[in-house]
N, C-alpha and C positions, 0 to 999 in steps of 0.2 A: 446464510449470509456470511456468516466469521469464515467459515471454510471456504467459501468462495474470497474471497478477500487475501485468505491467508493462502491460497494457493497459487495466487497472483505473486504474493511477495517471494512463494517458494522458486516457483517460476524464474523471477526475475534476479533475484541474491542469493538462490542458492542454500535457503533458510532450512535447517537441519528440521525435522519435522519435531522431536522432543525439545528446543528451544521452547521457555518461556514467550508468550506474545507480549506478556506484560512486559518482555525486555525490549523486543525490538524497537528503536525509537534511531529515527533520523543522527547521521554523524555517528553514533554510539554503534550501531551494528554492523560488522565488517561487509562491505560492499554497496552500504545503503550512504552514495556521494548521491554526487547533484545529477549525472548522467543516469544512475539506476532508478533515482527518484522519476524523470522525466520517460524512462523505458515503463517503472510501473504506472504512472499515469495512462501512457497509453494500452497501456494488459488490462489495466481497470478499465479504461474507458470500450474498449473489446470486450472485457467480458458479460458489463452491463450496458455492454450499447446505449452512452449516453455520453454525453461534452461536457467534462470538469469542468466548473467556472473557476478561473485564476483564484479566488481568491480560499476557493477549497483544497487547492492543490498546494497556496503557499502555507496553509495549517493541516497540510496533512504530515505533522512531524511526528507519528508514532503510530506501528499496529493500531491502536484502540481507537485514536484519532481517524484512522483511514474508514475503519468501520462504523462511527459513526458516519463522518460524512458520505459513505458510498450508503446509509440508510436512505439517504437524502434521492436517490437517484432510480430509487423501485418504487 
């Protein structure tokens, strides 16, 4: 599940594979604005083939946070 998650963020921002996940967090990690946030919703929403509910996508503000909530979605 992490690895899928984190591949999506890799995908989407370009996330160096030896970065900390416990770093990446919304605003804080270069490239992760408001348009990449919306490109990885939909990578996520592809790669587990399901439909974020708004209000998981507006607390999706960090790696570990994403991975929780894409628990939600298997």
């Amino acid at each position: 599940m992490e690895e899928r998650v984190f591949s999506r963020f890799q995908s989407v921002m370009d996330i160096p594979p030896e970065m900390s996940k416990a770093e990446i967090i919304y605003n804080d990690t270069p490239g992760w604005d408001s348009v990449a946030h919306m490109t990885l919703i939909g990578a996520l929403e592809d790669e587990f083939d399901c439909m974020l509910e708004m209000d998981d996508i507006i607390e999706m503000s960090s790696f570990e946070m994403a991975v929780v909530i894409m628990n939600k979605y298997v």
